[in-house]
Structures are given as structure tokens and as C-alpha cells.
C-alpha positions in Angstrom: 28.1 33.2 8.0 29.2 31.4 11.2 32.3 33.1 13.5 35.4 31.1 12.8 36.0 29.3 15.9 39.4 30.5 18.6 41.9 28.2 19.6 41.8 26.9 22.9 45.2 29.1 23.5 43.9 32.5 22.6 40.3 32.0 24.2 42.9 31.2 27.9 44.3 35.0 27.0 40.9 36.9 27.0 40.1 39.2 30.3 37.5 37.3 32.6 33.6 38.4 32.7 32.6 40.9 35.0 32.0 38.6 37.7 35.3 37.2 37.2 34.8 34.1 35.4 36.7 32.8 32.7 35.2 31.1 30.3 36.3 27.7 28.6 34.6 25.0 26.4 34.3 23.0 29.6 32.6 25.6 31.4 30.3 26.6 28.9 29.3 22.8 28.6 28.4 22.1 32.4 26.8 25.0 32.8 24.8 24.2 29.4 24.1 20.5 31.3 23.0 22.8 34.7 20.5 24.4 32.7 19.1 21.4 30.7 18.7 20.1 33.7 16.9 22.9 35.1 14.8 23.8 32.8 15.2 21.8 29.8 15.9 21.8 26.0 13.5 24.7 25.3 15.2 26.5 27.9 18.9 26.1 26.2 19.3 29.3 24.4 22.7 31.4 23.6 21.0 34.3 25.5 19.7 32.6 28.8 23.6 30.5 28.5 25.1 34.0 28.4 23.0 35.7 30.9 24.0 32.3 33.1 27.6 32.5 32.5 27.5 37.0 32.9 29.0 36.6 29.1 27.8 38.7 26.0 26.0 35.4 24.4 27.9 36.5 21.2 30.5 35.0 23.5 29.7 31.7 23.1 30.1 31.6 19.6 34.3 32.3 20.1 33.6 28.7 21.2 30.9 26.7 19.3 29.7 27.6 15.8 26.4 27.5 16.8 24.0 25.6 19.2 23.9 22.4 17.6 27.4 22.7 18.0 27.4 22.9 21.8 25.0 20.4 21.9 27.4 18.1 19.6 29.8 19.0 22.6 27.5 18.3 25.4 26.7 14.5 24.0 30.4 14.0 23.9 30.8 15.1 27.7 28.4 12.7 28.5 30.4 9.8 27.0 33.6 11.6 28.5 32.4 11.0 31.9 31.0 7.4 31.1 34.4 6.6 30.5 36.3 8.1 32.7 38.2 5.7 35.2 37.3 3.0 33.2 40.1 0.5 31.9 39.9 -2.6 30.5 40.2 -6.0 31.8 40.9 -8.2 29.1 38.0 -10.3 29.8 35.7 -9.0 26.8 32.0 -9.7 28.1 33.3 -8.0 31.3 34.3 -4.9 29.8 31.7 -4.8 27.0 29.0 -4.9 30.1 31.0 -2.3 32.4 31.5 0.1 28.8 27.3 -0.4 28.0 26.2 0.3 31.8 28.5 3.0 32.2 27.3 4.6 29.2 23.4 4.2 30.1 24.2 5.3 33.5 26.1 8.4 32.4 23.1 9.8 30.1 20.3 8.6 32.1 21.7 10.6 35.0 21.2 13.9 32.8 17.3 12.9 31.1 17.0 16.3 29.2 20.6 16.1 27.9 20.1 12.5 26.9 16.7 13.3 25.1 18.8 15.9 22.7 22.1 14.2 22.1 21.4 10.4 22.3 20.6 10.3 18.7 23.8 12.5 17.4 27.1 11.4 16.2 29.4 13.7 17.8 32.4 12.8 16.1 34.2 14.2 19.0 37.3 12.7 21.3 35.2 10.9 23.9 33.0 9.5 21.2 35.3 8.5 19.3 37.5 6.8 22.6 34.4 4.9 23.3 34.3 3.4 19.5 37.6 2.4 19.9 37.5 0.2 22.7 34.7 -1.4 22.0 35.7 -2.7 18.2 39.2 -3.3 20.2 37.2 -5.2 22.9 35.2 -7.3 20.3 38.2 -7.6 17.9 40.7 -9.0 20.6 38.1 -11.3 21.4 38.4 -13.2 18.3 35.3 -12.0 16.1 35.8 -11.4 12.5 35.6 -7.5 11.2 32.1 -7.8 9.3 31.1 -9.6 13.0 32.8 -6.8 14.8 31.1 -4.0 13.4 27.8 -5.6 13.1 28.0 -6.4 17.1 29.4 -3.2 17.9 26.3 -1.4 15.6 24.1 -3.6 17.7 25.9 -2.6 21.1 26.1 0.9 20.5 22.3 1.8 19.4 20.9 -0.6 22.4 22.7 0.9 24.7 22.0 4.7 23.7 18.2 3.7 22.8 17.7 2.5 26.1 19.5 5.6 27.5 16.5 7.5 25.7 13.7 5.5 26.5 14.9 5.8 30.3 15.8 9.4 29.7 12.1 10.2 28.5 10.6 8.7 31.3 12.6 10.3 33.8 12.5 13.6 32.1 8.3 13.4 32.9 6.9 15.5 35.6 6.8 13.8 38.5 3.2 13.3 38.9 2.9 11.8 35.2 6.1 9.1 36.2 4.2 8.1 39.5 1.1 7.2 37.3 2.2 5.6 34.3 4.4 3.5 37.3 1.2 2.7 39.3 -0.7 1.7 35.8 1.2 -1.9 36.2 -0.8 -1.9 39.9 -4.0 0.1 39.5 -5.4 -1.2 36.0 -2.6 -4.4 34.8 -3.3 -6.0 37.9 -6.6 -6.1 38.2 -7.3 -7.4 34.9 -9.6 -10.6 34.9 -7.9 -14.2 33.8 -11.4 -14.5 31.8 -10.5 -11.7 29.3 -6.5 -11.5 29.8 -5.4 -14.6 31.1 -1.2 -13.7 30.3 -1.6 -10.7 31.7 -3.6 -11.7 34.7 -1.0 -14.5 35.5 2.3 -12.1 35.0 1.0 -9.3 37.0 2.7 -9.3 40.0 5.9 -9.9 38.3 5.2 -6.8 35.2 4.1 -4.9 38.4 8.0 -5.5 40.0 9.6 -5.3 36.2 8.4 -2.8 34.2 9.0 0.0 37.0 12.8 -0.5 36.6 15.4 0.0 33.2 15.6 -3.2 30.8 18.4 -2.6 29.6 20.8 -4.6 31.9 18.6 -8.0 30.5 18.8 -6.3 27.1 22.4 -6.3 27.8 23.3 -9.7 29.2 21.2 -11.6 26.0 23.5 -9.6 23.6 26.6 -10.2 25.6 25.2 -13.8 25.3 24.4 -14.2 21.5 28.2 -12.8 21.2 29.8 -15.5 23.6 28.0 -18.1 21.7 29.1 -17.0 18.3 33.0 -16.9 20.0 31.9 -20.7 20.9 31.2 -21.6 17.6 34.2 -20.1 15.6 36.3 -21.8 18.5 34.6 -25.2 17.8 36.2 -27.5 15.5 35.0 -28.1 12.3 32.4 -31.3 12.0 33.8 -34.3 10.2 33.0 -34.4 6.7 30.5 -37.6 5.8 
């Protein structure tokens, strides 16, 4: 049976650990991040997060229900610190592209959290903040509800499937990032026009291209297929024959 979780309130009231520390959600969850980063998912366990935080690991779970939980949690703090200091514009493709690259940039900057939360629904506050002003973004643009929510369903799985696709690569030892980036230069680029003439011809370009994130032209040709959409509903209706 899982431990029934403790307020907030009563968890503040509990004596400190023995090196003085007391614990909090928040703590628990950057210290979680510290060690994903460190030493990766495999490495995430209640016993090496209690040994990190000098806590009883059966600590932890006066917090989170269980690890899936805390990793539930640690998704949302990524989208918490996306957002923070962000406010809107009123200019929707503006804010729709700062809300989408500050979202990539948060997860990609933590590659072994983003590999195990990217696909989640947290369900929590920062999640559900970021939901919010992006229907509210799309909506105050103009766009019918059906339109709204099939843009936003677009806008929201680009932008965290790029954040995994980046995070994966970035998450590779080093050595194994260094080749597959020098494959565009060492074996693309030396291809012959007799046998791969498309490739041949693009090569220095791919060779420039594929070393850095699509996701900001991914972006920009959503953001565009929206504004022409907006175009056409503001267009008047053609004359009837």
C-alpha cells in the first residue's frame, strides 16, 4: 500500500536531517535533477536520493507516493523553470515561439531528465500553467476551439519531441556525440555524385545543419501554417457566382 502523502505544513514542522538539512518537495526534486544529471536514470533510486540528501529514503515517500511520482514532479519543474519570467506580449506568433523555445531549452539543458519525463503528463501546476497560455495564446488570436486544440496538440508534442530527440543525443557519451557529428564530414561528404548525386550536392550544407537542433525551423513552419490559417478566416468570403 503506498504512504499517504503529508501536507506541505506538517512536512515544514519535522526536525532537520543529521546534517541539518531540511527537507522539502523542492529540494528533494533538484537534488533528484543533480543526480540524473550525474549519473542518470538508472542511477535515480530512493536509496542513493536518500543517502544524497543524509535522509532515511523511507523519507522520501512523506513526499512522493512513489518514484514515478517524483519523476511526475521533476517533469513539471522542468516546465516551471521554462516559464518562469515569461509573460505574454499579446502578439501570438511571438509568444507561441518564446513559450516553444523556452520549453525545448529548459529540458534539453537537463538530457537525462528530459529522456524520462518528456513523454509524461504531469498534471501538475506548471504543466498545467503552460496549457493555459498557450490555448489562451491561440484562442485570443482568433482560432476556432476544434483549431485551437488541434494546434495546440501539434505545438505541444513538437516541441517536447524535439526536446527528446536533442535530449538523447546530448545524453550520449561524448565520444559517441563527436562521431555520429563527424559522420555528416567523414562518410556524407565524401559520397560520389555518380551514386548519390542529392546527397553529394547538399553536403556541405547537411555537414553545417544537421550538427545543430531543428526544432527552431520546425517551429517557425508551424507558427507559419497557423498565421496563414488566421489569414484565411480574416479574409472575406469570395463572391458567390
Amino acid at each position: 500500500m503506498p504512504k499517504p502523502v503529508v501536507s506541505e505544513e506538517k512536512r515544514r514542522r519535522r526536525r532537520p536531517t543529521k546534517s541539518g538539512t531540511v527537507l522539502s518537495e523542492q529540494l528533494i526534486v533538484d537534488t533528484a535533477l543533480r543526480m540524473l544529471r550525474e549519473h542518470g536514470s538508472a542511477g535515480l533510486t530512493a536509496r542513493r536520493l536518500g543517502l544524497a540528501l543524509d535522509a532515511d529514503p523511507s523519507t522520501l515517500y512523506r513526499y512522493f507516493r512513489g518514484m514515478d511520482e517524483l519523476t511526475l514532479a521533476i517533469g513539471d519543474a522542468l516546465v516551471g523553470q521554462a516559464l518562469r519570467g515569461w509573460e505574454p506580449t499579446g502578439e501570438w506568433r511571438a509568444d507561441l515561439r518564446a513559450i516553444g523555445l523556452r520549453i525545448h531549452a529548459a529540458y534539453v539543458a537537463h538530457p537525462q531528465a528530459a529522456q524520462l519525463t518528456a513523454s509524461r503528463v504531469t498534471g501538475r501546476a506548471n504543466e498545467l500553467a503552460a496549457d493555459e497560455a498557450v490555448l489562451d495564446v491561440l484562442r485570443t488570436a482568433g482560432l476556432p476551439l476544434p483549431d485551437t486544440v488541434r494546434i495546440y496538440h501539434a505545438f505541444i508534442d513538437q516541441t517536447l519531441a524535439f526536446a527528446a530527440l536533442d535530449a538523447a543525443s546530448l545524453a550520449l557519451p561524448s565520444a559517441a556525440l563527436r562521431a555520429d557529428e563527424a559522420m555528416w564530414r567523414s562518410t556524407y561528404a565524401r559520397l560520389p555524385r555518380t551514386t548519390h548525386p542529392r546527397i553529394a550536392e547538399a553536403a556541405p550544407l547537411l555537414a553545417t545543419r544537421m550538427v545543430d537542433s531543428a526544432y527552431p525551423t520546425a517551429l517557425e513552419m508551424l507558427l507559419d501554417s497557423v498565421a496563414l490559417q488566421l489569414a484565411n478566416l480574416a479574409a472575406p468570403p469570395s463572391p458567390s457566382p
